[in-house]
N, C-alpha and C positions, 0 to 999 in steps of 0.2 A: 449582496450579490444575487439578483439583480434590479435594481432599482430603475431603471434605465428604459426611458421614454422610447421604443423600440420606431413609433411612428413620425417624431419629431428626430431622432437621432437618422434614421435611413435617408433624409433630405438633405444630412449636412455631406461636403466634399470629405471625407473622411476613407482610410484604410478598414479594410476587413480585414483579419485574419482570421481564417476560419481552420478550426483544428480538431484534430479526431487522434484516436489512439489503437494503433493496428494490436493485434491479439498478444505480441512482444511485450508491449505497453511503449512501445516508441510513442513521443507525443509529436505526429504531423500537423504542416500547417499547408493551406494553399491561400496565397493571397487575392482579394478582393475588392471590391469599392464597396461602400456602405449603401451602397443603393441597392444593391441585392439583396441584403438583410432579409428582408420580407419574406421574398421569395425563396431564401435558403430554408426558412421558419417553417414553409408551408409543402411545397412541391421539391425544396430540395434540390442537391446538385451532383449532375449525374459526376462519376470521375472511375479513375482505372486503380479497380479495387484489391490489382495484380501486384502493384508495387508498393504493397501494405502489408506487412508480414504476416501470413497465416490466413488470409479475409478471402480472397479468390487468386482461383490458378488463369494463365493468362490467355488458355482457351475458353474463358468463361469470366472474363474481366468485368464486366462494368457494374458498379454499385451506384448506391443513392446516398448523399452524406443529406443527412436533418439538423438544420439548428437547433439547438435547444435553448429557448429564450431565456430563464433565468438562469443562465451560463453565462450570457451576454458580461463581458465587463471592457471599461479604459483601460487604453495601458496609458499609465503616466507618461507627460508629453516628453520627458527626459529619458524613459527608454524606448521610444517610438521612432522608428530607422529613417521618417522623415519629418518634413517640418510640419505635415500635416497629422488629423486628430489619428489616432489608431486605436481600433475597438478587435476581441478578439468575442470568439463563441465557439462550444464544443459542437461536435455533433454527434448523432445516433449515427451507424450505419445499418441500411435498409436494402434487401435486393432491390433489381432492378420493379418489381409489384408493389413497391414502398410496403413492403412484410418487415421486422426486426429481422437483420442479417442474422444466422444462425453463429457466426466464426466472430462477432461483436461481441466483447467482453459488457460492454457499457448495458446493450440491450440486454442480455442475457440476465445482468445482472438484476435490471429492470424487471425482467420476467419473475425473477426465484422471488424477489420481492411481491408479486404479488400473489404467490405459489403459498408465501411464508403468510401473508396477511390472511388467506383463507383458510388455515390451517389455524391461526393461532389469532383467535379474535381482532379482526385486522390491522394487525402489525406489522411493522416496517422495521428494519434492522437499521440502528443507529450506531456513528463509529467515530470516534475519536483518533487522530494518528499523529503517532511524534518519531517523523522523518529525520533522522542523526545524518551528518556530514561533515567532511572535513573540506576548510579550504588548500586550495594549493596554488602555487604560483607559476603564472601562464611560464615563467622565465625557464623556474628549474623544475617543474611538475612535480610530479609524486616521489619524495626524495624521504630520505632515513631520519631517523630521532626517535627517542626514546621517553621523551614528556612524557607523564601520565599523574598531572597535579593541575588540571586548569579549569576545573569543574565551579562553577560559578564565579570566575575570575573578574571582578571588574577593573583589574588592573591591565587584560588580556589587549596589546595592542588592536585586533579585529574588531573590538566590541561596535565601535562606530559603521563598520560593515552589516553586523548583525544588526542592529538597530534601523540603519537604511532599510533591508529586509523588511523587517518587520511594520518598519512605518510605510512604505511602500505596501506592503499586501493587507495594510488598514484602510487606503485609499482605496484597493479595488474591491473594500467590503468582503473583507473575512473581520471575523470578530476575535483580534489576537486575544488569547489568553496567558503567554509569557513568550518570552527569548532568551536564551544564555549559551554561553560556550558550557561544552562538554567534558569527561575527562580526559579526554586527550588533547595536548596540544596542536591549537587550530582548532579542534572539531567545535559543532556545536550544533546548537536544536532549535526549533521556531513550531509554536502549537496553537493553534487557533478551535472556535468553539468546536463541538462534537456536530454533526448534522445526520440526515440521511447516508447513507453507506455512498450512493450513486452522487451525491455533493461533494463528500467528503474526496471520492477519489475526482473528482472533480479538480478539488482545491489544491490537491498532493499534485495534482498534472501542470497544474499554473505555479504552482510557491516551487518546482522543481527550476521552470524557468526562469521565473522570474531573480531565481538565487543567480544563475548563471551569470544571468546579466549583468546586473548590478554587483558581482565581484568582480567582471569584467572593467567594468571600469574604473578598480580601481588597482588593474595591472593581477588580479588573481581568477581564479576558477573556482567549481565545488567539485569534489567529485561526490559522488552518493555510494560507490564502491562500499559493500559492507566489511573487507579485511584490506585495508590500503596499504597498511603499516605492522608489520609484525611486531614492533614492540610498541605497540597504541592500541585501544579500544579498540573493540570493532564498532560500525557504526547498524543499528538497528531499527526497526519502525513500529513499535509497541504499540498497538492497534486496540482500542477499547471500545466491546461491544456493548448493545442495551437491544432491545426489543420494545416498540412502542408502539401504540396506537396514538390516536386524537385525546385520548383521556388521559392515559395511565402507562405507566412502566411496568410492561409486564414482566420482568424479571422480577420483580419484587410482592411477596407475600408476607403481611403483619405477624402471620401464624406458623412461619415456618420457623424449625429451629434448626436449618441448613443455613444462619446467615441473613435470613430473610429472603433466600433466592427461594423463586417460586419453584413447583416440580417441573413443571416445563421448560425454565429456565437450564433448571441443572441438566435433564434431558439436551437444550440444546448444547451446551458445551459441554457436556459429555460428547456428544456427537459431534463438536468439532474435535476435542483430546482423542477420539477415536481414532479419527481420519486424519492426527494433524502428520505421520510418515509420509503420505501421499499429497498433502495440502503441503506438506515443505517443499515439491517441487516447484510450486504457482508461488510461495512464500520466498521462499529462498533458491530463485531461477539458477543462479552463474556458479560457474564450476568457486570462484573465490566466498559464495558462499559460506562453502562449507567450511573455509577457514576463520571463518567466526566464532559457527556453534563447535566450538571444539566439551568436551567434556573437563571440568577442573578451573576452569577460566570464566572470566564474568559477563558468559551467554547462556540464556536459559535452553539449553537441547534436553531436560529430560523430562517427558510425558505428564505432566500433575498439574494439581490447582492449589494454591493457598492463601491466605489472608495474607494481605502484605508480605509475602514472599518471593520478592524478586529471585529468588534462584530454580523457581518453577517456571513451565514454558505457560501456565496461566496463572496470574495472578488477581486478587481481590484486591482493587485500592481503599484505603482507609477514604471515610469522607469527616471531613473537619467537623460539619455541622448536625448531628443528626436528625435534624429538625428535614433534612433534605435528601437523607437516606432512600425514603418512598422513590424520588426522583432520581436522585445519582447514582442507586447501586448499579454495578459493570462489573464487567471481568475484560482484563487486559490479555491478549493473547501477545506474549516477548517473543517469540521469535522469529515472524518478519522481518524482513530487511526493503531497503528503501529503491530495489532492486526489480521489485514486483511488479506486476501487472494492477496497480491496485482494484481495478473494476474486477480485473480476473480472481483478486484475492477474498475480496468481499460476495463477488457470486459462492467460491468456492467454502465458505464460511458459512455460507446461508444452507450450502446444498448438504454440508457436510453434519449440521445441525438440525436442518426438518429430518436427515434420517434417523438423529439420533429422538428425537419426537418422536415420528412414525413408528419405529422398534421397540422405543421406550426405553434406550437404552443405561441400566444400571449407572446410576452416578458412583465412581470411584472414592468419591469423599477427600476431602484435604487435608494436605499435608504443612505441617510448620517445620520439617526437618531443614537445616540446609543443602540444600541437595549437592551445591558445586564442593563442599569436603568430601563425598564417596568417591571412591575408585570404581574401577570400570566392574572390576568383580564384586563390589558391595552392591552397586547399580542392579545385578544379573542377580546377585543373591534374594534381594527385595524386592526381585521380580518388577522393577520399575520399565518404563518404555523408552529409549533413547531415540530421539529424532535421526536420521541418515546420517552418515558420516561424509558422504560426499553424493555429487548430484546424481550420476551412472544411480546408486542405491535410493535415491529418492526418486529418479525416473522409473524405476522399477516396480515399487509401492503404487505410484501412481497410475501407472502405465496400469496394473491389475487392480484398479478399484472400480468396482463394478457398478458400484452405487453413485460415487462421484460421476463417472463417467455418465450414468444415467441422467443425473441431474445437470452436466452440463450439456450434452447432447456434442454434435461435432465439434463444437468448442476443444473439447477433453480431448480430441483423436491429433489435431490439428495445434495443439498446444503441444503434445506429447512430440512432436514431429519438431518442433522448433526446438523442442531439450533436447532430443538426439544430435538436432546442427551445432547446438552449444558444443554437447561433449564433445563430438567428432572435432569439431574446430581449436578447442583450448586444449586438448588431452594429447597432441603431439607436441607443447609446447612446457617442455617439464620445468617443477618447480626448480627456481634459481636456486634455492637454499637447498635442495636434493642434489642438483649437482655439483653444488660446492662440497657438501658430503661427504660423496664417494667420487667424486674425480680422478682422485689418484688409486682407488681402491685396488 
């Protein structure tokens, strides 16, 4: 993705769908003919940058959306709305001076990437994401049960679903690397190669859709919801960072005996584990969020890093081969959800990491304890970090970071403003299982 003759293809009668992602991460489309391609590529199309959440207010409306060519992909001709071919492409958004919009998560992130490469021998932040979901049925929607045994099922009636999925988003050139149902019943997860941060969330914007669809037709939906089901998994988007130039993985040093992370490495995630209270707002937007990362249950909310420790909110994954360690070492950041703005999430991971470069800040060191057996007072005694408990306290963290805020420029003010419409919006609408509680109280 993308391989694709851009001057041979704009000649055929074909569909455009050309799509962008407002600061929310809504993924918009506006429809097109393929003749435009070119000219979207180059000069761009002007549109009303008012009715895209966060981008412009509607006394100062008009933006420039840019294609980005190796965005360009087919939609297979069976989930294409007509009989003709249908091609879609993301775009940049640009003011109206074709400058990078400043309220553009995509550009923005674009920028810290090259903020990160001058900074750190020119490197690029690379990212791997494994988007969890559950299906639901268009009939009865989001309904109760209590499964929680379906974790690599192949006897899982869906499996055929997920498979379509995954062989579908091998035709529009992702490079799948597995598919399986999850631990909860229905749920399940689709992971394709690691790329560019700015690809990656790229990919997460198409495999969102293209899941849609194609449950669609076979009488079901997905939703992405990270707590759907109280008594099921929540569903999460563990997000594996790397740092790299043209050569070399800089995360990795032969001589270190931190693991073989370089010191700049640990620098940067330290400095994302610093900032991740304030990052959990861009990571974990929706008031239901928060009913993931609960403390005790199997989401990582408290502050650390450890070597194959899935109960920390950063993890080290084992590599099979060590021969390939130079290349694969990563740190997995668990507490994402599939909720996120990913552009917004990946800028805000870059910005939250050059700080911790810039500062130099103290690596914390890792932990092999399990962390989900402490109680809340063992958590406070060990002086460890717990993630927000609900969004109101992670808008807050956020809302005063000073440094984040720095580094995303109005992005940060203007995101911040869309977490308040959240709260306001869900916070009059109380939990069902609160009022069955105390109802009769």
């Amino acid at each position: 993705m993308s391989n694709i003759d851009m001057q041979k293809v704009s000649k055929k009668d074909a569909v455009l769908k050309i799509m962008v992602t407002d600061l929310a991460g809504g993924f918009k489309e506006i429809i097109s003919h393929i003749s435009s391609l070119n000219e979207i590529c180059s000069t761009g199309m002007a549109y009303d940058g008012s009715s895209f959440s966060g981008i412009n207010s509607i006394d100062n409306s008009d933006a420039i959306l840019i294609g980005v060519p190796e965005t360009l992909v087919r939609v297979p001709n069976r989930l294409a709305d007509t009989d003709k071919e249908e091609y879609m492409i993301i775009c940049n958004i640009c003011t109206t001076d074709h400058k990078p919009h400043p309220n553009c998560a995509r550009s923005q992130l674009i920028r810290l990437q090259k903020e990160l490469a001058k900074v750190w021998n020119g490197g690029n932040m690379y990212m791997g994401s494994e988007p969890e979901a559950y299906f639901i049925s268009q009939e009865k929607g989001i309904s109760g049960g209590d499964g929680n045994s379906n974790y690599f099922n192949p006897k899982d009636p869906k499996t055929f679903i997920i498979t379509e999925i995954a062989n579908t988003l091998s035709e529009m050139g992702f490079h799948l690397e597995r598919a399986h149902t999850e631990v909860g019943d229905d749920q399940f997860e689709v992971n394709w190669e690691y790329d560019r941060a700015e690809r990656t969330a790229d990919k997460i914007q198409y495999y969102k859709l293209i899941a849609h669809k194609i449950a669609r037709e076979y009488g079901y939906d997905v939703t992405f919801l990270p707590k759907p089901y109280a008594g099921r998994n929540g569903s999460g988007m563990h997000c594996h960072l790397s740092v790299a130039n043209d050569k070399e993985n800089l995360f990795y040093d032969a001589k270190s005996t931190d693991m073989n992370f370089s010191k700049q490495a640990l620098q940067f995630l330290t400095g994302i584990l610093s900032h991740s209270r304030s990052l959990a707002a861009i990571a974990n937007p929706t008031e239901v969020s928060y009913s993931r990362l609960v403390p005790g249950f199997e989401a990582p909310c408290i502050v650390a890093i450890g070597s194959c420790n899935r109960t920390a909110a950063c993890r080290v994954p084992a590599i099979a081969d060590k021969n390939l360690r130079k290349k694969a070492i990563r740190a997995e950041i668990r507490y994402p959800d599939p909720m996120t703005n990913p552009y917004l999430l990946a800028a805000g991971f870059i910005a939250a990491g050059l700080n911790g470069i810039e500062k130099k800040i103290k690596f914390i060191g890792f932990t092999s304890e399990n962390l989900y057996k402490l109680s809340l007072k063992e958590i406070e005694k060990k002086n460890f970090t717990l993630l927000p408990r609900n969004l109101w306290e992670a808008y807050k963290e956020y809302a005063n970071d000073k440094e984040l805020a720095k580094k995303l420029g109005s992005a940060h003010e203007i995101f911040g403003e869309i977490l308040l419409e959240e709260i306001d919006e869900c916070q009059p609408h109380a939990n069902p299982h609160s009022i069955k509680k105390h109802y009769f109280a």
